[in-house]
C-alpha positions, -999 to +999 in steps of 0.1 A: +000+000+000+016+036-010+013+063+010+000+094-006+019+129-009+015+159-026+047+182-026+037+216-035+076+235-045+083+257-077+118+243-078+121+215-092+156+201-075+141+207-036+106+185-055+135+162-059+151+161-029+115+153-011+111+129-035+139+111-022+143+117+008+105+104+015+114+070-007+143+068+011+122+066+048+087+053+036+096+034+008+061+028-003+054+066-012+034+075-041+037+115-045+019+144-061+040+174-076+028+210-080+046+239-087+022+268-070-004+268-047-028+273-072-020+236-087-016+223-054-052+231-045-062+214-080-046+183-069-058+183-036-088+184-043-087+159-078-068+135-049-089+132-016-069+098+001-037+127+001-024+115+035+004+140+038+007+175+023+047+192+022+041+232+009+070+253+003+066+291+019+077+308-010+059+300-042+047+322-074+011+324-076-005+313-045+027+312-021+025+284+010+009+302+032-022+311+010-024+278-003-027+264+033-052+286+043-075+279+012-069+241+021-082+242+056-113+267+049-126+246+015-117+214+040-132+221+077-128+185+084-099+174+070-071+154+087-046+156+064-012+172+087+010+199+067+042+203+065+052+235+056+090+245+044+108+275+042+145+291+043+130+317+064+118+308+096+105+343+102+073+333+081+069+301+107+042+316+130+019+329+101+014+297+085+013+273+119-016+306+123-030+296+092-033+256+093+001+240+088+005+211+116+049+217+115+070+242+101+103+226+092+134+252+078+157+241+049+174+223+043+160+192+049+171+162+056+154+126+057+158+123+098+141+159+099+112+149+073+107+115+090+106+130+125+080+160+111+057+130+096+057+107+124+049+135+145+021+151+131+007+115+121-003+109+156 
């Protein structure tokens, strides 16, 4: 049985790196890619068994913390835990404000990530 991501990052090399680093702990992972918020909502919402949603802060269109408050208000009763990423920690406390379960700050690595899921999983 996969587990389900969606990994919403406009760069391509840190899509990558999540990629891998979440094949590299879950092994089973089947993930999502977006490049905006705007896509990532799409997806979301194409994609309802999502189990596990990673947003980067600082995206074009609809950045992180926009895309995470859309998620939560068009899904009151959703369960799914977000991770959300960022180089600057300064923007930490607006998006924990705005529905992300853990704010992790780059870079990343696959202790971090697997730590951050198991976390928010329970």
């Amino acid at each position: 049985m996969n587990f389900k991501v969606l990994i919403a990052d406009d760069d391509y090399i840190n899509r990558r790196l999540l990629l891998s680093l979440l094949k590299k702990q879950l092994y089973q992972v089947e993930v999502l890619e977006a490049v905006d918020g705007e896509s990532a909502l799409a997806l979301s919402q194409e994609n309802k068994d999502i189990e596990l949603i990673i947003a980067d802060v600082e995206m074009p269109m609809m950045d992180g913390s926009a895309f995470i408050k859309k998620y939560r208000y068009e899904n009151p009763n959703s369960h799914v835990p977000i991770l959300a990423i960022s180089s600057n920690d300064l923007r930490a406390k607006e998006v924990l404000y705005m529905g992300a379960n853990k704010f992790l700050t780059k870079p990343i690595t696959g202790d971090k990530l697997l730590d951050a899921i198991m976390n928010v999983q329970n």
